[in-house]
PAVOKE-35703 format. One record per atom (N, C-alpha, C): x negated, y negated, z negated; atom name; residue in three letters; chain. Coordinates in pm, whole numbers, plus 32768, in hexadecimal, padded with zeros to 4 digits. Example, Ala and Ser with C-alpha at 12.3 -4.5 7.8 and 13.67 -1.06 7.14 Angstrom:
! PAVOKE-35703
    c1    c2    c3  at   aa  ch
  7AD9  8239  7CF4   N  ALA   A
  7B32  81C2  7CF4  CA  ALA   A
  7AD8  814A  7CF4   C  ALA   A
  7AFB  80E1  7D3C   N  SER   A
  7AA9  806A  7D36  CA  SER   A
  7AF6  7FFD  7CED   C  SER   A
//
This chain:
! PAVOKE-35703
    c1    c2    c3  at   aa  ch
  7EC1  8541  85F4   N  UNK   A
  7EB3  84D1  8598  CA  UNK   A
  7ED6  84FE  850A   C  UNK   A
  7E94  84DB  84AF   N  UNK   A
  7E99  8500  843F  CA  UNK   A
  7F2A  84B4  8410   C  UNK   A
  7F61  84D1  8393   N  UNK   A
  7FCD  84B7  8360  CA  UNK   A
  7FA1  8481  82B6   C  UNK   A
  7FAD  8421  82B7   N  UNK   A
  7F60  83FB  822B  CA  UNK   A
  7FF8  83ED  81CE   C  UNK   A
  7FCA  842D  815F   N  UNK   A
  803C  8442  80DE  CA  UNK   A
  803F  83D4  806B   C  UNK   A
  80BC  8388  8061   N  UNK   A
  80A7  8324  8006  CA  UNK   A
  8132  8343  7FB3   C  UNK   A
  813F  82FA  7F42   N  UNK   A
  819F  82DB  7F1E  CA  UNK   A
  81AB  8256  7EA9   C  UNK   A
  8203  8230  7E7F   N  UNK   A
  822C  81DF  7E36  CA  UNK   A
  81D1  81D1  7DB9   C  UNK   A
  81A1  8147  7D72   N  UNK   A
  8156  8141  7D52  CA  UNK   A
  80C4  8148  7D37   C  UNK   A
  8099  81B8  7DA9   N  UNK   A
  8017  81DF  7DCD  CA  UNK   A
  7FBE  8164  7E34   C  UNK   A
  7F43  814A  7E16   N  UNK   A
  7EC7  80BC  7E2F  CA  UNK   A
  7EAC  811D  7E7D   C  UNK   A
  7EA4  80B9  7EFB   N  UNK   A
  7E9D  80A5  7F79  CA  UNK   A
  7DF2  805A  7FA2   C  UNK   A
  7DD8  8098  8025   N  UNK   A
  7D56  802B  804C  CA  UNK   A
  7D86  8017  80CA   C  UNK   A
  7D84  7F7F  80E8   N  UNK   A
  7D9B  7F87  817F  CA  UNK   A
  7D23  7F75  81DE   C  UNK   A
  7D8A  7F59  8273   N  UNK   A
  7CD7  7F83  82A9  CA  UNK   A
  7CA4  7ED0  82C5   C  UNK   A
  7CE9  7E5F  82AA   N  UNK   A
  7CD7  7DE2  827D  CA  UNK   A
  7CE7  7DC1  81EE   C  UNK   A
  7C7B  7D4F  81D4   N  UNK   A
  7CBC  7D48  8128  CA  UNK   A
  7D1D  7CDD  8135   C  UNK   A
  7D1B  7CA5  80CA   N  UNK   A
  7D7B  7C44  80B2  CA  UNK   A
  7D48  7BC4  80A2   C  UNK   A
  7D59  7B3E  80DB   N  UNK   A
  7D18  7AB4  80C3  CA  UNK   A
  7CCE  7AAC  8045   C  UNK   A
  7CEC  7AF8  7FAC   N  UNK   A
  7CE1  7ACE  7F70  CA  UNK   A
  7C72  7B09  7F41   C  UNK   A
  7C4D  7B77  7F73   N  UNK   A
  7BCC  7BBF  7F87  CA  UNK   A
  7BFC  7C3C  7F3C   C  UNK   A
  7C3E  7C67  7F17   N  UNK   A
  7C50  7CF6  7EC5  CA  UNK   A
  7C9E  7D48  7F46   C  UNK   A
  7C69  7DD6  7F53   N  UNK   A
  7CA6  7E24  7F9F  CA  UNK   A
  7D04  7EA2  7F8A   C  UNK   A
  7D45  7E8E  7EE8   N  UNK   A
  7D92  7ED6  7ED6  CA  UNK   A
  7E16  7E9C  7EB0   C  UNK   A
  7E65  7F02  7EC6   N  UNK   A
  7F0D  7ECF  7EDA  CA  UNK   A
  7F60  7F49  7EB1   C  UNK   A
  7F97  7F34  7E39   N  UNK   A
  7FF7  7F94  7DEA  CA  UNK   A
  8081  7FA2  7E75   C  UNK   A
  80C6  8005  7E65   N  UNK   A
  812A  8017  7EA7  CA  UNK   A
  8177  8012  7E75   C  UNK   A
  820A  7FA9  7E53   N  UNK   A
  825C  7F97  7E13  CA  UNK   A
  82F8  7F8F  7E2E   C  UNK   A
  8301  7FAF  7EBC   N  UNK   A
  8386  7FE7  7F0E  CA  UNK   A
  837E  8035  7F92   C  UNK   A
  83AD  8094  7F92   N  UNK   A
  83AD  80F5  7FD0  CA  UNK   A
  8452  8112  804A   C  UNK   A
  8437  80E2  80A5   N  UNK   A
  84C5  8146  8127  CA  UNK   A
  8496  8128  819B   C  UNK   A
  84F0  80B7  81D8   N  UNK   A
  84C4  809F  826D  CA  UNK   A
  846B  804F  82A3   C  UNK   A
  847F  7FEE  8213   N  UNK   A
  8404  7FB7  81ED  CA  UNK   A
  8377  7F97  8171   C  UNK   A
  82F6  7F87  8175   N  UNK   A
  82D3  7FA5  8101  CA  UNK   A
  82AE  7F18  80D4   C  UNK   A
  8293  7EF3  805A   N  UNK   A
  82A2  7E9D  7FFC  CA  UNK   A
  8227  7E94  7FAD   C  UNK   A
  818B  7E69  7FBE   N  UNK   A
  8122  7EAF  7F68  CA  UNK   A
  80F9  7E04  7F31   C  UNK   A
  80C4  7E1B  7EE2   N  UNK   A
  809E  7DC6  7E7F  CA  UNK   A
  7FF1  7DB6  7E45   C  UNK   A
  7FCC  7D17  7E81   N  UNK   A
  7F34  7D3A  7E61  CA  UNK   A
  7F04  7D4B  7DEC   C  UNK   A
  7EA3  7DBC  7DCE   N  UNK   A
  7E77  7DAF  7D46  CA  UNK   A
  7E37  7D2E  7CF5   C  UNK   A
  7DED  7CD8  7D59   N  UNK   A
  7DB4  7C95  7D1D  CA  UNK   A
  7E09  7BE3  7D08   C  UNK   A
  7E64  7BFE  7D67   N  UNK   A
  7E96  7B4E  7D36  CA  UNK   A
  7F2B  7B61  7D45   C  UNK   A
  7F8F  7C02  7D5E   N  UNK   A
  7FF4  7BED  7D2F  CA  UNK   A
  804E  7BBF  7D81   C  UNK   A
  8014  7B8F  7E01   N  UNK   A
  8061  7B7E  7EA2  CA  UNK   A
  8099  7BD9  7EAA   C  UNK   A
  8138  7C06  7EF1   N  UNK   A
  8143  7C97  7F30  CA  UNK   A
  8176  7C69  7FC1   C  UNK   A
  8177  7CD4  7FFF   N  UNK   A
  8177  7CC8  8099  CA  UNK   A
  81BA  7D41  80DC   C  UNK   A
  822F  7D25  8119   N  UNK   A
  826E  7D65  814B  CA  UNK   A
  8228  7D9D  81D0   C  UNK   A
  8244  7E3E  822B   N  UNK   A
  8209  7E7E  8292  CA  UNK   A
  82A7  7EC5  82B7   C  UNK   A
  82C6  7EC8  832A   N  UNK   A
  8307  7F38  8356  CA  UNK   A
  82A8  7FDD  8343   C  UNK   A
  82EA  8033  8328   N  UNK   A
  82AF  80E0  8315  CA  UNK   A
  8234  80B2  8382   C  UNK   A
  8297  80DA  83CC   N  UNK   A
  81EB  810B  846C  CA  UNK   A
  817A  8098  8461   C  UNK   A
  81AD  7FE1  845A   N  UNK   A
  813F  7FAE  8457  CA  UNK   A
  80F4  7FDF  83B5   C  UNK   A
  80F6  7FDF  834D   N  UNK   A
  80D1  8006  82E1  CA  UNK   A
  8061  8086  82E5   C  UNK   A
  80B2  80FA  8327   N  UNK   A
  8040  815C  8365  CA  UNK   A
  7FDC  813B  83B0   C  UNK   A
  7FEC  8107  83FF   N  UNK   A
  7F6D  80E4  846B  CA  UNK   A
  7F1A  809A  8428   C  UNK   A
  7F1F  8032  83BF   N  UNK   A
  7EC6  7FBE  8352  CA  UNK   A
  7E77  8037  82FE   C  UNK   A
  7ED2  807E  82B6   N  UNK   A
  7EA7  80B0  8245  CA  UNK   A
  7E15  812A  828B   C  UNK   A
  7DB8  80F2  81FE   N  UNK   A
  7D40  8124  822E  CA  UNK   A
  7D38  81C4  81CF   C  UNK   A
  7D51  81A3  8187   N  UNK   A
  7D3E  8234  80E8  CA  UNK   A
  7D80  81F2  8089   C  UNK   A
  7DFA  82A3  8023   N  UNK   A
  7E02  826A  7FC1  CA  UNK   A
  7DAD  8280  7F57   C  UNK   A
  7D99  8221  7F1B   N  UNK   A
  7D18  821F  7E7D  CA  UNK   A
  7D43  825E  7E12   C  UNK   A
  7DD6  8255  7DEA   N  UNK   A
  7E31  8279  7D68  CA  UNK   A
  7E91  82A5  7D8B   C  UNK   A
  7E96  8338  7D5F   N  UNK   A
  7F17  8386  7D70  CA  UNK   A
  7F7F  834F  7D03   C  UNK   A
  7FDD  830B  7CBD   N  UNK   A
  8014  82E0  7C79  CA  UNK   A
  80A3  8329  7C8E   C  UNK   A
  80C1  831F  7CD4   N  UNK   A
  8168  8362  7CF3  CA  UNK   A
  81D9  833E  7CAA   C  UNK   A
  824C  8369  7CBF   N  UNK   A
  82B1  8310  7CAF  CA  UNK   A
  82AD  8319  7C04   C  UNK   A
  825D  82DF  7BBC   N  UNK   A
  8275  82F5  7B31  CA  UNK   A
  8298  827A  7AE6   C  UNK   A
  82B5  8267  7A8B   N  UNK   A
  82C6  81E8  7A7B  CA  UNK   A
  8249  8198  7A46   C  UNK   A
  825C  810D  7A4C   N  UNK   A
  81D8  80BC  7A47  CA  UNK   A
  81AB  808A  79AE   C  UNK   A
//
């Protein structure tokens, strides 16, 4: 199984979108659990790590821990 590399701040695609129809989601906390934030209306939504991996489809934006 592949091991997909993310980190903090870096746009996310999942492999569902979001009600609101946009399918990207900034990553905005990072440990045991992750914290991502939709691009398009600003919802964020908490995942435990493992469920978060299994959703996440590709990341789009390498962004990394830089500031915003």
């Amino acid at each position: 199984m592949e091991t997909k590399m993310f980190d903090i701040n870096d746009i996310v695609e999942m492999k569902k979108p979001h009600p609101c129809g946009e399918n990207r989601w900034q990553i905005i906390r990072m440990g045991m659990d992750i914290r991502v934030k939709c691009v398009g209306c600003g919802q964020s939504v908490m995942f435990p790590r493992k469920e978060f991996s299994k959703k996440l489809k590709k990341v789009l934006e390498k962004r990394g821990a830089t500031e915003e």
